[in-house]
C-alpha atoms as a printed R data frame, in Angstrom:
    type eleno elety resid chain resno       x      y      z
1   ATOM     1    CA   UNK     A     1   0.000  0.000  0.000
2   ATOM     2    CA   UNK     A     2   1.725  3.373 -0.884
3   ATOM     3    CA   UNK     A     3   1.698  6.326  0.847
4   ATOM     4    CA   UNK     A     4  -0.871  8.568 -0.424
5   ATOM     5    CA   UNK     A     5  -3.692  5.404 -0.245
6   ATOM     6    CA   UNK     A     6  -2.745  5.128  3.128
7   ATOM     7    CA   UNK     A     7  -3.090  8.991  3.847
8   ATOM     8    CA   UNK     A     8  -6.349  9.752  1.489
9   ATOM     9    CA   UNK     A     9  -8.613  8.629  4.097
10  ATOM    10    CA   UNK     A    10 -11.327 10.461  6.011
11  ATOM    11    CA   UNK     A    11  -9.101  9.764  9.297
12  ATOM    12    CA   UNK     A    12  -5.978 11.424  7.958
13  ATOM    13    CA   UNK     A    13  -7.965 14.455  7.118
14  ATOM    14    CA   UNK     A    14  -9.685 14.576 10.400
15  ATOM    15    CA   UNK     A    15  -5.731 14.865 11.593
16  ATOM    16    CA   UNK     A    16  -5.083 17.865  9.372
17  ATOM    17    CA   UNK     A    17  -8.462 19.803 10.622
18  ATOM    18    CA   UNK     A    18  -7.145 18.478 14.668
19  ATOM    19    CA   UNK     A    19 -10.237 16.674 15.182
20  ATOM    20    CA   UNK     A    20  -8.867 13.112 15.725
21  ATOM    21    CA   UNK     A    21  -5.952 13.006 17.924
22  ATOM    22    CA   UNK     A    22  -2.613 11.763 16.135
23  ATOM    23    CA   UNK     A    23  -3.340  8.042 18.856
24  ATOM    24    CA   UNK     A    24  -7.018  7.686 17.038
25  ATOM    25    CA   UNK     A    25  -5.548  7.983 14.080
26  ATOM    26    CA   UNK     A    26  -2.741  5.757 13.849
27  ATOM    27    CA   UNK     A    27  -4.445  3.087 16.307
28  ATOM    28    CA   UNK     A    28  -6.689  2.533 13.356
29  ATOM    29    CA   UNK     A    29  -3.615  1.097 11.323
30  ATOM    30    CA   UNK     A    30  -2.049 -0.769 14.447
31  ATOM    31    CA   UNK     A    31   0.398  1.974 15.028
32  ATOM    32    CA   UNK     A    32   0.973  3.411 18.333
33  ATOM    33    CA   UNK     A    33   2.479  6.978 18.565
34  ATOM    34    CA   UNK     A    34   3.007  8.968 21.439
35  ATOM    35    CA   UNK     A    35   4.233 12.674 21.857
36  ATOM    36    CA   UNK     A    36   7.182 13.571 24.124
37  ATOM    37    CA   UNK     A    37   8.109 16.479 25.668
38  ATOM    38    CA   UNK     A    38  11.764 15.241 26.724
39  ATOM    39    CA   UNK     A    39  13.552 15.621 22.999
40  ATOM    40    CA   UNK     A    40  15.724 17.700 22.117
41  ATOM    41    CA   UNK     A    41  14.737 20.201 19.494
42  ATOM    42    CA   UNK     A    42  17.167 18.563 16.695
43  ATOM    43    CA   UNK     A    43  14.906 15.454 17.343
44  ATOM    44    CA   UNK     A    44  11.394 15.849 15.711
45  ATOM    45    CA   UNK     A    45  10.291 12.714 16.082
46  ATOM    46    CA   UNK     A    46  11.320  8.588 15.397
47  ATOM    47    CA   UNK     A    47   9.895  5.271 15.141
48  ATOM    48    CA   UNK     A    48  11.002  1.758 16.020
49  ATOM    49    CA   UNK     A    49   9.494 -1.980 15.955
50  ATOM    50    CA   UNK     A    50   9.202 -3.543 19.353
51  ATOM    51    CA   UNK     A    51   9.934 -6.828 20.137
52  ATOM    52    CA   UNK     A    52   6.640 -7.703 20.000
53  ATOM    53    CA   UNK     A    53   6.649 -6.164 16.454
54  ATOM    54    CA   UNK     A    54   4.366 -3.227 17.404
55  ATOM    55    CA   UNK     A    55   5.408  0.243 15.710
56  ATOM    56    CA   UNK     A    56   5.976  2.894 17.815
57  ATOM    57    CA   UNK     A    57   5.965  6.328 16.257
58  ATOM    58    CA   UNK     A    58   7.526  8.928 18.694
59  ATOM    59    CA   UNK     A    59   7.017 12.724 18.168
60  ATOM    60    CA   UNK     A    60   8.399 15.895 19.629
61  ATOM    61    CA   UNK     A    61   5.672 17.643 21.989
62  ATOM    62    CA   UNK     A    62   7.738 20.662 22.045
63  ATOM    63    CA   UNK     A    63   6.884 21.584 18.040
64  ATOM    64    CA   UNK     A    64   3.931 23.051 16.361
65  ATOM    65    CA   UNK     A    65   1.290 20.968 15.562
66  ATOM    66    CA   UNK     A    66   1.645 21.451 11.664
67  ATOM    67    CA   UNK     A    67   5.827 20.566 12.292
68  ATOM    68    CA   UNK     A    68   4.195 16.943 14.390
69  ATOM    69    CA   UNK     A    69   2.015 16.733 11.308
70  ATOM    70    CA   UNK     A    70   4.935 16.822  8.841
71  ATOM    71    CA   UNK     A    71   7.540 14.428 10.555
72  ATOM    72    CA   UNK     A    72   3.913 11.956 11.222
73  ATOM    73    CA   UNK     A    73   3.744 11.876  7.558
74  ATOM    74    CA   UNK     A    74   7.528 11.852  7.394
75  ATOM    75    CA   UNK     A    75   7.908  9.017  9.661
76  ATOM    76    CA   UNK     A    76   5.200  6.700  7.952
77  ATOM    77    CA   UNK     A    77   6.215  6.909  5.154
78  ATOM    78    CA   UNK     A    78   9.866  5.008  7.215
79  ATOM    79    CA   UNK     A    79   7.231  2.769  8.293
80  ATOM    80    CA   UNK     A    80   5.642  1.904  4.835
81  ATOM    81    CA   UNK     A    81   8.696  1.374  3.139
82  ATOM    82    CA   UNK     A    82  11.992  1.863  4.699
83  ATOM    83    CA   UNK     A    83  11.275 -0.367  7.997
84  ATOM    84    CA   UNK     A    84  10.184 -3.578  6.060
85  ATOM    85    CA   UNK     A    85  13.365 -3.758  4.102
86  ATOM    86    CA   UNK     A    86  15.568 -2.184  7.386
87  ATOM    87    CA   UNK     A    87  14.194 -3.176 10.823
88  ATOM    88    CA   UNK     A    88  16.435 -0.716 12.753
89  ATOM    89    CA   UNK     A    89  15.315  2.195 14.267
90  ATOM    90    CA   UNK     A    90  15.792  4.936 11.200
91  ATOM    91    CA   UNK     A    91  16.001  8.746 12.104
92  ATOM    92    CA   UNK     A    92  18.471  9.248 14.831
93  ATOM    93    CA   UNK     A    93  21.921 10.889 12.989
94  ATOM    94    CA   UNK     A    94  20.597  9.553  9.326
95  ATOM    95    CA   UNK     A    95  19.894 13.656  8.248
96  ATOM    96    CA   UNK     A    96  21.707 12.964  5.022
97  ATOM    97    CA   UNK     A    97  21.105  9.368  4.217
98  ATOM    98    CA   UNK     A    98  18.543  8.724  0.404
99  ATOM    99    CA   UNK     A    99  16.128  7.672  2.387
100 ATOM   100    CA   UNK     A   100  15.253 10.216  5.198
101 ATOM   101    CA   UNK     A   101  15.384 12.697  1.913
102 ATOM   102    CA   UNK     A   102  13.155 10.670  0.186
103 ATOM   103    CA   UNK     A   103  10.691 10.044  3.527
104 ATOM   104    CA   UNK     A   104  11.153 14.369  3.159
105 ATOM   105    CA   UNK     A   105  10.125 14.833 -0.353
106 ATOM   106    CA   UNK     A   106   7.270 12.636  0.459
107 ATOM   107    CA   UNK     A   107   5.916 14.248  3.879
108 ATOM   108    CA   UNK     A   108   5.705 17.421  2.054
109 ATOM   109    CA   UNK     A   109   4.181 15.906 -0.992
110 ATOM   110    CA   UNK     A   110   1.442 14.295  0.932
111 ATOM   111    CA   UNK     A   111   0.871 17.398  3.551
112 ATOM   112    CA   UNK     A   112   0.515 20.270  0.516
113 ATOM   113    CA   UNK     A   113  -2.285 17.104 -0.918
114 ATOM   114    CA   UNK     A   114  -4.279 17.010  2.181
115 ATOM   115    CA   UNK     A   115  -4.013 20.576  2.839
116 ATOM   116    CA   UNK     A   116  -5.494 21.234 -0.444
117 ATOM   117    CA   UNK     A   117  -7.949 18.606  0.151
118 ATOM   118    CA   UNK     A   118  -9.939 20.950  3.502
């Protein structure tokens, strides 16, 4: 499933217009995230598999909302296609690596779509 199937749902525009909470929304695809106010401010946000093989997207508490928005999108798109292949936790000192610029291009692709869409 790409990206933008994934994301052109009722429940990811409900995130853009902050009526769903960002834990509604991703509990509906088996993805827990949780925002945390203890990262620095070079860390937006990061996701890992668990043992258990739960994702676990992690945001920054400390950021706008529309910043959490971006590295949400940013970070599932990691979980759509970088994790399967990868396993590791991606995002922590990877800045400059193909595929954070590629989960980048893609955030902001699918953020100016569902902006356009409310």
């Amino acid at each position: 499933m790409s990206s933008i199937n994934l994301l052109d749902t009722s429940l990811m525009k409900a995130l853009m217009d902050e009526t769903i909470p960002f834990h509604d929304v991703m509990n509906a695809f088996g993805i827990r995230t949780h925002i945390v106010f203890n990262l620095p401010s070079t860390v937006l946000g990061f996701t890992y598999v668990s043992r258990r093989g739960n994702y676990h997207l992690l945001l920054n508490g400390n950021v706008s909302y529309r910043t959490q928005v971006k590295t949400f999108l940013h970070e599932i798109q990691h979980i759509l296609n970088d994790m399967p292949r990868c396993g590791y936790i991606i995002g922590l000192n990877m800045d400059h690596l193909e595929l954070e610029d590629e989960a980048d291009k893609v955030s902001e692709k699918i953020l100016k779509y569902l902006t356009k869409a409310e």
